[in-house]
N, C-alpha and C positions, 0 to 999 in steps of 0.2 A: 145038662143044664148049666147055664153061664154061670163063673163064679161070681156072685158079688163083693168088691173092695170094699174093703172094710173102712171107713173113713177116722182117716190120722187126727192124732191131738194137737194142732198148731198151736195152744196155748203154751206149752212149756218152751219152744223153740223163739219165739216172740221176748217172752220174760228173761229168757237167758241175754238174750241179746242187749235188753235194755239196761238190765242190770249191767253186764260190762260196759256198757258204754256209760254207764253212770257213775262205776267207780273209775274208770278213765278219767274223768272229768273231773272226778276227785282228789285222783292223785295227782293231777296237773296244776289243780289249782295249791294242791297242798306244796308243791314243785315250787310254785312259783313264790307263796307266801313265804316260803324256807328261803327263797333267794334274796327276797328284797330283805328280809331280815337280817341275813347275816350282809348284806352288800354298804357298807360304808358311808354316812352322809360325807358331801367334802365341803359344807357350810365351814366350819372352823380354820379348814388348811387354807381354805381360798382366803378369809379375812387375815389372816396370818399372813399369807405371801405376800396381800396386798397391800398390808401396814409395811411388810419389810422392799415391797416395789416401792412406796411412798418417801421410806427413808432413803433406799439408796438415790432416791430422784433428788431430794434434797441436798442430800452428798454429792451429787452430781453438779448442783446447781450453785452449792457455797465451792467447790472444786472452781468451775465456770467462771466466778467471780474472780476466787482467789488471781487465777489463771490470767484473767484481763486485768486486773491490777497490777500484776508483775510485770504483762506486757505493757501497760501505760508506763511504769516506773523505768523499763526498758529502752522504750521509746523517747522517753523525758534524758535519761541517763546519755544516749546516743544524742540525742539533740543538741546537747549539754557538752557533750563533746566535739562534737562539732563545728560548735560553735566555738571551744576553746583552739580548736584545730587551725580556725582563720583568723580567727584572733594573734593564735599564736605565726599563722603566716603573714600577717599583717603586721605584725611585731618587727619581725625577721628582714622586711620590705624596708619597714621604715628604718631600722638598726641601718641595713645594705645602704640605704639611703643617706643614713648622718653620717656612715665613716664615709662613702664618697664626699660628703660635704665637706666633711673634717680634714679628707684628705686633701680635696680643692683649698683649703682654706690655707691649708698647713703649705701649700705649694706657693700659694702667695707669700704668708708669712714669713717664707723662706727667703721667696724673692724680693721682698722689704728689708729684710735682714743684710741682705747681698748689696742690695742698693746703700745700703746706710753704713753698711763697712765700707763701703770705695768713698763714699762721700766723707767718713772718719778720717779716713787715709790722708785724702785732698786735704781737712781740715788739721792733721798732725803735720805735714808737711810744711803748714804755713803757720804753724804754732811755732811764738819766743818761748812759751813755757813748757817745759815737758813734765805730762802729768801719763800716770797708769790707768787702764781702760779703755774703751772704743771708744767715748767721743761725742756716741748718737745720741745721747740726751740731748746736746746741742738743736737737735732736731725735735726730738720728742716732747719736751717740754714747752718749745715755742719759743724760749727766752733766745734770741740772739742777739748777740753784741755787734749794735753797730753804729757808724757814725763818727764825722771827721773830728770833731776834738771830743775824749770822752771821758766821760766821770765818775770814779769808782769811789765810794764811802762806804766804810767799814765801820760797824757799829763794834765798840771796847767796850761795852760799859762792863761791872760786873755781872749782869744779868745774862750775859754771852757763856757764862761757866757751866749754868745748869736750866731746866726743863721748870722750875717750878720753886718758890719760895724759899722755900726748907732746905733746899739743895743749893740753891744759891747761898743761903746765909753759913752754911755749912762749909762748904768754899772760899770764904772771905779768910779765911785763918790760915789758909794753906802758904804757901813759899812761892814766889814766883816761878821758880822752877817746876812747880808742881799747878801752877795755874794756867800754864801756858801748855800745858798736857791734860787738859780737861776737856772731856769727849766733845762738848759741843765748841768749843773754842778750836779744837782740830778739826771738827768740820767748815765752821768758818773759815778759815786760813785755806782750807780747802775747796771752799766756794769762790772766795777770793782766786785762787788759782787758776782753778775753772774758768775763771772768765777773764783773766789777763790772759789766757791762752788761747784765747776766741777772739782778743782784740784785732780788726784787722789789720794788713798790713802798714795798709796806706792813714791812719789815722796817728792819731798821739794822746795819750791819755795820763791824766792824774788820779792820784790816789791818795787818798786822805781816811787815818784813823781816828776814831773821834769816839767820845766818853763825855763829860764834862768840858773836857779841854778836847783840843784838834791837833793832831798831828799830820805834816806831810811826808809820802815815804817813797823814796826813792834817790837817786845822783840831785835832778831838777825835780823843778814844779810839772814843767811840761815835757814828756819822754816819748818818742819816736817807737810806736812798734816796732819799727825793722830794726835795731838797736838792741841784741840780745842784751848786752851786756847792760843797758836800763831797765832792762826789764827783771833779768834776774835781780837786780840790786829791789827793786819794790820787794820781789818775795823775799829777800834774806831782810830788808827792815822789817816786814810784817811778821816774820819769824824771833823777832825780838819785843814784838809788842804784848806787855800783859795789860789783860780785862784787869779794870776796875774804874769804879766811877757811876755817876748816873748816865742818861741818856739826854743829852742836848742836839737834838736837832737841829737847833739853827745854828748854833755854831761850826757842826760840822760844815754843811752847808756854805754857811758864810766862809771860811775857812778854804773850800773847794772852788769858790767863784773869785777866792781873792787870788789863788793859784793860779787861776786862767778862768779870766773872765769871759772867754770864747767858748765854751763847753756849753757841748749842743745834747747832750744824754747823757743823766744820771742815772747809775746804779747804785744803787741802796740794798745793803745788808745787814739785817737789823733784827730784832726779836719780840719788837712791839710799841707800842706809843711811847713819844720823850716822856719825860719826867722833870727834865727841869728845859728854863729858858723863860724870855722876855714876855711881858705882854700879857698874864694873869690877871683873874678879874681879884680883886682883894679877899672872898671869902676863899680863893682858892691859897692864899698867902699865910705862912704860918710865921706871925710876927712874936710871938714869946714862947712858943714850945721849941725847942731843937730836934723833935721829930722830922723827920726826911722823909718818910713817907708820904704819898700824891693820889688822893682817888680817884676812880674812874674815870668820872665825870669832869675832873680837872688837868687830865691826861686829854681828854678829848677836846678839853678847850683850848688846852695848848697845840696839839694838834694841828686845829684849825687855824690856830695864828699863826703857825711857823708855816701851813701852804700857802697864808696870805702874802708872808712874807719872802717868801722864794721867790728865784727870777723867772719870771716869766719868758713863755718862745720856748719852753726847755723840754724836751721828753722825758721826763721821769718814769725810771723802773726800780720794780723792789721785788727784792727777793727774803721773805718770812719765814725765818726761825721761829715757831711761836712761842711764847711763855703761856703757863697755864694762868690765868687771871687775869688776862687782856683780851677778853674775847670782841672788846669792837676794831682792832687795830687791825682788823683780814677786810671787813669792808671798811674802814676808811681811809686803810692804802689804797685797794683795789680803785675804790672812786676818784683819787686823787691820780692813778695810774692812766685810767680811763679818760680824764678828761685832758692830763695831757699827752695822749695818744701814747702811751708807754705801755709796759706787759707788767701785769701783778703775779707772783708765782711763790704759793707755798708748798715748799717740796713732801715729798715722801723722807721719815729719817733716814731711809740709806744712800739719798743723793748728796752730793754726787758721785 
């Protein structure tokens, strides 16, 4: 007889199974909650990084700035130099430039110089008078002496001694010896000089010193430039004459035409307007005071009457000494110069 199988309990094999597979599922999940637990938020490092990203971007950004400022000021600085650079070669051009001028100039000046000492030379060789120096004032200043019969007047008065009032009157107490060595009275006698040493050959000339009174100086009235020995004799009388006295221009003048009534150009040496002479309108006349003294305005009246009263046809030249307190006596030589075609000249003190 067949055996019969006994039929198995699948119940227990079933339940075993689910149950493992349910605490599986439990330990997994328990797995997983244990992980995210212990596993780190990174909320807080990330806001952190990103405030410390933010600053250093800021730092980056004032950096940035700083950085182009420095370059601008770099740029400015180099500009600025640059500019000083051609500036400064432009300095340098035009320097190169004025000493070439200077030296052109100086090449000339040379060759004026050159010229004017041969021409000195010519002029000493036909000099009566022998004076120290080149000569080329002659040239320089315009004033030439020339003309066939000529006429030299020399202002004496006191006023010839000194520059100004005080100085003048200061000098009146001196000794003759001591008057005739008074700086401006030695440059007169030296002007004088001057120009009887320019007279030319071919002419004849008079000389007359005048103050108050008029003296004539020399052998004659009328003396021959070629005639050393006339000529030196004017400088040794003029070498004897002392300043003092007023200023009469017409007498000198009149004095000089009576010498030689042929004299075709006067020169005039002198320190300012007369002071005394003919022909005053009365308020200028001091009829009970014994004051000497002549104002301004009475100096320029007399003036005008002593050019009315000169001879006419005649070149008149003057050379001005000035005094300090005659300031109209520059233009109304000069004018009187002028219109008789003659040369006005107030020198510099160191001529001649």
């Amino acid at each position: 007889m067949p055996k019969v199988r006994k039929a198995e309990d699948g119940f227990n094999l079933a339940f075993l199974d689910v149950m493992a597979c349910g605490l599986g599922a439990v330990i997994l999940i328990f797995i997983l909650v244990d992980f995210k637990a212990f596993t780190p938020t990174p909320t807080e490092e990330k806001e952190k990084l990103e405030q410390e990203l933010a600053a250093a971007e800021q730092e980056q950004q004032k950096l940035k700035k700083s950085l182009d400022e420095v370059n601008d000021k770099i740029a400015l600085e180099s500009a600025k130099q640059d500019d000083a650079e051609q500036a400064q070669a432009d300095s340098t051009q035009d320097q190169s430039k004025l000493l070439q001028d200077m030296s052109t100039e100086m090449a000339v000046v040379a060759d004026l110089e050159n010229q004017l000492a041969a021409l000195s030379k010519e002029v000493e060789k036909s000099a009566n008078i022998q004076m120290q120096g080149t000569g080329e004032q002659n040239y320089i200043t315009g004033m030439k002496i020339e003309g066939p019969e000529i006429g030299l007047l020399i202002d004496k008065s006191a006023s010839m001694m000194g520059d100004n009032l005080l100085d003048i009157l200061g000098k009146l107490a001196l000794s003759d010896g001591q008057k005739v060595s008074t700086p401006k009275w030695v440059r007169t006698k030296r002007v004088a000089q001057w120009m009887l040493a320019r007279v030319p050959l071919e002419s004849r000339v008079t000389v007359v010193a005048f103050s108050d009174t008029a003296t004539t100086l020399g052998l004659r009235n009328v003396n021959s430039a070629k005639v050393s020995g006339s000529m030196n004799a004017i400088v040794k009388d003029l070498g004897g004459v002392v300043p003092n006295g007023g200023t009469n221009l017409q007498e000198g003048l009149a004095s000089l035409f009576k010498a030689n009534p042929n004299i075709t150009d006067v020169y005039i040496v002198t320190d300012g307007l007369p002071t005394l002479g003919d022909g005053l309108p009365l308020n200028c006349k001091n009829f009970i005071s014994s004051k000497k003294s002549i104002s301004s305005d009475c100096r320029q009246t007399l003036f005008v009457e002593t050019v009315k009263r000169a001879k006419k046809g005649v070149h008149y030249n003057v050379i001005l000494l000035p005094i300090e307190g005659d300031p109209f006596a520059s233009p109304m030589y000069w004018e009187w110069t002028r219109a008789t075609s003659g040369t006005f000249l107030s020198p510099a003190p160191e001529w001649p």
